[in-house]
N, C-alpha and C positions, 0 to 999 in steps of 0.2 A: 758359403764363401761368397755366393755371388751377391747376394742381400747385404750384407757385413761394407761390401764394397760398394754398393749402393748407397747404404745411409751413409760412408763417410764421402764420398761426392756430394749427397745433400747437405752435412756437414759442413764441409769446405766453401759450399756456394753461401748458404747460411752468413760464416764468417766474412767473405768477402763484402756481401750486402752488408750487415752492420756497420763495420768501417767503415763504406761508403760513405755510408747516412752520419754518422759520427762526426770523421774529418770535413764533409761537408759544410755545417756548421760550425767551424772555427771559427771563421770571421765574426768579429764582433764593435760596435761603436765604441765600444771602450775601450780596445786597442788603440783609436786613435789618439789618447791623450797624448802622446810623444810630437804631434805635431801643431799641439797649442802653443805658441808662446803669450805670456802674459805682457802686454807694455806700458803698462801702470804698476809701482811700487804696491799699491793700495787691492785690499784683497776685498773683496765682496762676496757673501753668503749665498755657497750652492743654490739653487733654485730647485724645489721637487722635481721629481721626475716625469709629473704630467704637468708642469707649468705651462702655460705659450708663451713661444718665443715668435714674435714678428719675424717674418723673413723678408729685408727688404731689397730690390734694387735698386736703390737710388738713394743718398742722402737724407733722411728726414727734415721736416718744415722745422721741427722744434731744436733747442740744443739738447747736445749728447757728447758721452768722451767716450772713445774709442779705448774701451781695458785690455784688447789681446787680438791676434791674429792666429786664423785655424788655416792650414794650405798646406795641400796635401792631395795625390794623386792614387787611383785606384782601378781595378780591375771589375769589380761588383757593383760598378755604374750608378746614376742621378741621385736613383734612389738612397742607397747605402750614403754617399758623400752629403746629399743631403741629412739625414740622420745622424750622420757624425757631427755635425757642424752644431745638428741642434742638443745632440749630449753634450759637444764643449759647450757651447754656449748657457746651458742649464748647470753644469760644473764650475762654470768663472761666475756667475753670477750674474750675466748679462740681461740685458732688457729684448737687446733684438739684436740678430744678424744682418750685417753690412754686404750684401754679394758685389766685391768687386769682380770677381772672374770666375765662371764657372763653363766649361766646355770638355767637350769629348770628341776623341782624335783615336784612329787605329794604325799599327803599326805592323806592316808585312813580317812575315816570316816564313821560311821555306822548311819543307822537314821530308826524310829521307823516310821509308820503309823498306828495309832490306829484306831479297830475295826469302821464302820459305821453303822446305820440303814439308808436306802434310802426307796424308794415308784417306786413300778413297775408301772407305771405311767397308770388308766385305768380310763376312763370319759365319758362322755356323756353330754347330752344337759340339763341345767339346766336354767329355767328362763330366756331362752334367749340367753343364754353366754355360751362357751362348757368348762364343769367344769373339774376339774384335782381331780382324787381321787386317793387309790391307795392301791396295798396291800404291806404292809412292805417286806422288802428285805434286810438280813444283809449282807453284805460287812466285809471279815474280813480282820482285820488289816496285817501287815507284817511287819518286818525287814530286811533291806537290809546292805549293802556297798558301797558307791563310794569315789571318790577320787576327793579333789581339787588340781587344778595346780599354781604349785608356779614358777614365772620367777624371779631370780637375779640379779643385774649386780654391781660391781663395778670397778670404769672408773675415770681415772683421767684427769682432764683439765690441757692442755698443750699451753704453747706460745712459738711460735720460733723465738730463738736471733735475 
């Protein structure tokens, strides 16, 4: 009996880890196509998926038309916003990305933990199996502060004449 309930605690812990690491990786660059829009009628050929894409800030010397704006706000920071921008950009066809605004800002939030009762965990050998008993123990709750962080960008897709 006490084994049996052993391995489904390891079981259980098992389960939780996998999910973790699962939903984890949801996030993906390819989610962001919802916040491409195209500004050109005119459709131009994917670009592979190891192209380069220039990432500029500032206007180019040479001319260029401006095919599509990517702007779009996120939680999984520089990094990820920048990747996103360079899968639209490799998807519209672009030559290089335009960084007109790219920043990151965090924004307070408070969050409660309500009071608990727990068991100071004291036991002995029971029937065989060593049993878990315990004396109550309240845990009080708290109020805190943290902050989430928010990355920005918006970037426009560029083709040169």
């Amino acid at each position: 009996m006490c084994q049996d309930h052993s391995r489904m605690k390891r079981f259980h812990v098992f389960l939780v880890a996998t999910a973790a690491l699962l939903l984890g990786g949801c996030a993906s660059v390819s989610s962001t196509v919802v916040f491409y829009q195209s500004t050109t009628p005119n459709y131009y050929p994917p670009k592979p998926s190891n192209a380069v894409i220039a990432i500029l800030g500032a206007p180019p010397s040479r001319p260029y038309y401006e095919i599509g704006r990517f702007a779009f706000q996120t939680t999984f920071g520089y990094p990820f916003a920048i990747n996103s921008a360079l899968y639209n950009a490799r998807r519209a066809g672009a030559d290089a990305i335009l960084i007109k605004n790219c920043q990151n800002w965090s924004v307070p939030y408070s969050y409660v933990v309500p009071p608990t009762v727990g068991y100071f965990p004291a036991g002995g050998w029971y029937g065989g199996c060593y049993g878990w008993g315990g004396v109550p123990v309240v845990y009080p709750g708290y109020a805190g502060v943290s902050y989430q962080n928010f990355t920005g960008i918006d970037a426009r897709m560029i083709i040169f004449k």
